[in-house]
C-alpha positions in Angstrom: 0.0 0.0 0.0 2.8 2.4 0.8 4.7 1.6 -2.4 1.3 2.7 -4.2 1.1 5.7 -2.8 4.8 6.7 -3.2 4.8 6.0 -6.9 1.3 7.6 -6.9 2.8 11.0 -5.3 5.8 10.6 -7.2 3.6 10.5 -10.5 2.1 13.6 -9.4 4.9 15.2 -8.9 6.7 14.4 -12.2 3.2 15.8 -13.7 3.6 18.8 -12.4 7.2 19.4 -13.1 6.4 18.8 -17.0 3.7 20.9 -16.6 5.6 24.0 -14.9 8.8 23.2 -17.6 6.2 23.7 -20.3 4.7 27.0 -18.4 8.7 28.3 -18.4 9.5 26.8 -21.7 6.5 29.2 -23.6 6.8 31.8 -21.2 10.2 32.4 -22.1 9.6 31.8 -26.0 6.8 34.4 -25.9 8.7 36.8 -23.6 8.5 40.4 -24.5 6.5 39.1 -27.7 2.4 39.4 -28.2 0.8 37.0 -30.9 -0.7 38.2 -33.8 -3.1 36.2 -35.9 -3.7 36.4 -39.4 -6.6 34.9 -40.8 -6.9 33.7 -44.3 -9.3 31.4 -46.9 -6.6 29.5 -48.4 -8.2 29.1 -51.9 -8.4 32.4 -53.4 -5.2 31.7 -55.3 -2.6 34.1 -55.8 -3.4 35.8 -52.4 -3.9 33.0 -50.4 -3.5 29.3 -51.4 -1.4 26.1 -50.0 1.4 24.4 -51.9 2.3 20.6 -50.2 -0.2 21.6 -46.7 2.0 25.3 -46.5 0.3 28.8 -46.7 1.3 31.1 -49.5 0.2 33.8 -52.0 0.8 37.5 -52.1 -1.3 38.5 -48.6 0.6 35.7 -47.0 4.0 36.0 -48.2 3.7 40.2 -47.7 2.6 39.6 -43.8 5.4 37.1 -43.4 7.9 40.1 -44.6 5.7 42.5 -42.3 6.6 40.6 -39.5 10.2 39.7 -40.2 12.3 40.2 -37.5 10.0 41.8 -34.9 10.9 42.2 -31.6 7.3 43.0 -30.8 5.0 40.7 -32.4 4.9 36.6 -32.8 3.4 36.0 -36.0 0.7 32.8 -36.8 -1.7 32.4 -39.2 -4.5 30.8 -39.2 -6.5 28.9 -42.0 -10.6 29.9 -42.2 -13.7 29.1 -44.0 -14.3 32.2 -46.1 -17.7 32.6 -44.5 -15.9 32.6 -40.8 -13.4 35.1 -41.2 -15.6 38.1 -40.3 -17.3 36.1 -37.1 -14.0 35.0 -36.3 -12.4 38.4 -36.0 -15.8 39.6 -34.0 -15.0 37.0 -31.6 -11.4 38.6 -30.9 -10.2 34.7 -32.8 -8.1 36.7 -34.6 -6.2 40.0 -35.1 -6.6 40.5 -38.3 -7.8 39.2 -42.2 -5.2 39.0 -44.9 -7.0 37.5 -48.0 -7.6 40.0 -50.8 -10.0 42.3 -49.0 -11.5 45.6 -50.4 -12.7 48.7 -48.6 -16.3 49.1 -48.3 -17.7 52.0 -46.1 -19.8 49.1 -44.1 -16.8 47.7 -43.4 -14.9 50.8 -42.4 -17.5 51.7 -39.6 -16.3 48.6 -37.8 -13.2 47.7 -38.4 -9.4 48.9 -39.0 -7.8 49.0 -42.1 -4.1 48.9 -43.6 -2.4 50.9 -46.2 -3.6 49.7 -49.6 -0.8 46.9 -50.6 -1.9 45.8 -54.2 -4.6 46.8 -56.9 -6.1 43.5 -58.1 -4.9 42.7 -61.9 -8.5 41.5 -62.7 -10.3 39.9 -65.9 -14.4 39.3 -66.7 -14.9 35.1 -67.3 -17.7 34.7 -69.2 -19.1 31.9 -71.4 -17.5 32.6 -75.3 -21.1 33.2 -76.3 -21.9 35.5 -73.5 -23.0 38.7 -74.5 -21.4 40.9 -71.5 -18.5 42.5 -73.3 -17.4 44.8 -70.9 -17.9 45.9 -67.1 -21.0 47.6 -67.7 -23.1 45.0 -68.8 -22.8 42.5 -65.5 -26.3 43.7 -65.0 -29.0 41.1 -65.1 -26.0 38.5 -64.8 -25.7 36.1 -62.2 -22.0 35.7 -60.4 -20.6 33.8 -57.2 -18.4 34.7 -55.0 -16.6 34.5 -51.3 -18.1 36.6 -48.7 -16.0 39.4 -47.2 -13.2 39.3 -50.5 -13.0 41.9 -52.6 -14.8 40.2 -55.0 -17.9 39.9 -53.1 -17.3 44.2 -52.1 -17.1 44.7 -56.2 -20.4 43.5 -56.7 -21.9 44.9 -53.9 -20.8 47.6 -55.1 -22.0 47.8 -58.5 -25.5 46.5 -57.7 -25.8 49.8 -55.5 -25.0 52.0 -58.5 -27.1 49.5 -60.7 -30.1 49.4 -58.8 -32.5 48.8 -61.5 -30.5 46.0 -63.1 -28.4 44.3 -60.6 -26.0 41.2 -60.5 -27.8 37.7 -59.6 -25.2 37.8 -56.4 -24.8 33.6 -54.7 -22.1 33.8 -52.0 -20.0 30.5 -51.6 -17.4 28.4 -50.2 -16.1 27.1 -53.3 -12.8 27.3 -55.0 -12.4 29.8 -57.9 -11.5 26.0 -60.1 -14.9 25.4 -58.8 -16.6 28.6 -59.7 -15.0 29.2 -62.9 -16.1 25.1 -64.0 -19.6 26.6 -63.2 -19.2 29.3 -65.3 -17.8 27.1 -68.3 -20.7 24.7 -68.0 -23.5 27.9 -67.8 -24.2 27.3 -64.4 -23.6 31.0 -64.1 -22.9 33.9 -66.1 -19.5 35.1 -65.2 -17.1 35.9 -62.7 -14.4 38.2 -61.7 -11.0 37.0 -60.5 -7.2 37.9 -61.0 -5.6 37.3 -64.5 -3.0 35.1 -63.5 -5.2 32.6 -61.5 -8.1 32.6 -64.0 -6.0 31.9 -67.3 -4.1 29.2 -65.1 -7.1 27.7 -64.5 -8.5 27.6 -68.1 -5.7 26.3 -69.2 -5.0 23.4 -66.7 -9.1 22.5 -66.3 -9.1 23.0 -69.5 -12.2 25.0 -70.0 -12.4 25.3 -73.3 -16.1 27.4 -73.3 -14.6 30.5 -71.4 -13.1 33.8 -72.5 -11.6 36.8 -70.9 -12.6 40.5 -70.8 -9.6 42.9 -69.4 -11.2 45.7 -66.4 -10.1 48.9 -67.0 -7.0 50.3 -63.8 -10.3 52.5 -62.7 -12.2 48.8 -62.0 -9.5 47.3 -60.1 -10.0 48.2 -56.3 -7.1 48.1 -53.9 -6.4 45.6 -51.8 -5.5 45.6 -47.7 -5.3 43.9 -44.3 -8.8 44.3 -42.1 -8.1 44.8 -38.1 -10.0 44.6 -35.7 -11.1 48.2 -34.0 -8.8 47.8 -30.4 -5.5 46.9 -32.9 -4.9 50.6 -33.1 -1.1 49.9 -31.9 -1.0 46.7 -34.9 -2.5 48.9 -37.8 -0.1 51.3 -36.7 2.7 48.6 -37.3 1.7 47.0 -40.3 1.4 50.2 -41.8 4.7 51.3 -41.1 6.3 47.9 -42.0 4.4 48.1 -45.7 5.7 51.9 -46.7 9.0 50.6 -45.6 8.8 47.4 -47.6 7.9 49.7 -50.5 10.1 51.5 -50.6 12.8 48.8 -50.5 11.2 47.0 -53.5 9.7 44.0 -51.9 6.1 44.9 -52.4 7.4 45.2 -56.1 8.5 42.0 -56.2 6.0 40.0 -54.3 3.7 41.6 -56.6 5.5 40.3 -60.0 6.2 37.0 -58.2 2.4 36.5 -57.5 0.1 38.4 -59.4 1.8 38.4 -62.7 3.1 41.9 -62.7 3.6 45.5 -60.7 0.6 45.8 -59.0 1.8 47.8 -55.9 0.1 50.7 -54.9 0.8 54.1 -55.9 3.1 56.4 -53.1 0.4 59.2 -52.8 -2.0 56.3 -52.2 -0.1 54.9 -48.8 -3.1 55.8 -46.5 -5.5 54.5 -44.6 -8.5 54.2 -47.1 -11.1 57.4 -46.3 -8.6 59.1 -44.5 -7.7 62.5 -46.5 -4.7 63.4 -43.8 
């Protein structure tokens, strides 16, 4: 009986030394450090997609370069459903969105944004038959798209200033292979995505029944990171960190790298969307 309870207490007691190492062992990793969580889809290729179960894309790869180095902040990120994102970062889940997000004055009311870090290098996908020929006939058209993504804000968008005829909006979880197969097999009418990504696609699914339409620079909104509004003290960070990194060229070249060309932000445009200071 007294051999039990030895090794019983001396269980215990190796339980609790583990558990106060592992206390000290993150303690002291995380010392002088706060986390910072980045939320992102994962599937809205070349922002943010995986290659062999890793994270990567152009919002990914810039906030890994935002947080290079820093003394102040421990970067994760964390993948999301597209529909969660915006709950998520309501529930304090999460600092912060990175996943090819426009401004919306909705939006702006509630939440934090960064400095614009990329205009989106966009094409029209419609059926070769289609009659929509440019941007301005999307009306009466039905499209699909991620809630929350820029994407989603663009039609939003344009259905307010095309009241009497707008876009047959369906949000969706899918993949943009997913939506644009719909889109070759008529399911629906068209839909707006990156160059790069969406000629990709054609080519590899081969979808032989779809054609592009090139937007004009005035139809292609900037991108940005979305905050929550107590990350005064991170906006104020990242937005340091991505003047710096373009200035030094890395926006630049993320931007070639992943989008398929220049797509950073003009200088006189390196403020906080709405702001006129």
């Amino acid at each position: 009986m007294k051999i039990k309870k030895l090794l019983a207490t001396a269980g215990i007691a190796v339980v609790a030394t583990l558990t106060l190492a592992a206390c000290s062992s993150k303690e002291s990793s995380e010392k002088g450090k706060q986390e910072v969580k980045m939320a992102t889809v994962g599937t809205t290729a070349p922002f943010s997609y995986e290659v062999d179960g890793k994270l990567t894309g152009f919002d990914v790869e810039l906030a890994r370069a935002i947080f290079k180095d820093s003394s102040k902040y421990d970067f994760k990120i964390e993948k999301v459903a597209g529909d969660a994102q915006y709950p998520g970062l309501d529930a304090d889940k999460f600092d912060f969105i990175g996943n090819n997000t426009s401004y919306t004055k909705k939006r702006d009311e509630k939440y934090l944004y960064s400095y614009p870090t990329a205009s989106t290098p966009a094409v029209i996908a419609t059926t070769k038959d289609s009659n929509i020929k440019s941007y301005d006939d999307l009306g009466g058209h039905s499209t699909q798209v991620l809630a929350g993504t820029t994407g989603s804000a663009q039609m939003e968008a344009y259905n307010k200033e095309h009241a009497g005829k707008p876009v047959a909006i369906n949000y969706t979880s899918e993949t943009i292979t997913q939506i644009l197969t719909h889109v070759n097999e008529g399911k629906y009418d068209f839909k707006i995505f990156d160059a790069p990504s969406v000629k990709t696609i054609i080519e590899n699914q081969k979808l032989d029944n779809l054609k592009t339409i090139e937007l004009k620079s005035d139809e292609q909104p900037y991108i940005y990171y979305v905050f929550t509004d107590d990350n005064k003290d991170l906006q104020t960070f990242v937005n340091k960190r991505i003047k710096e990194l373009y200035e030094d060229g890395t926006v630049s070249t993320l931007a070639k790298k992943f989008l398929g060309g220049d797509y950073a932000p003009k200088e006189a445009d390196l403020k906080v969307p709405g702001d006129d200071n």
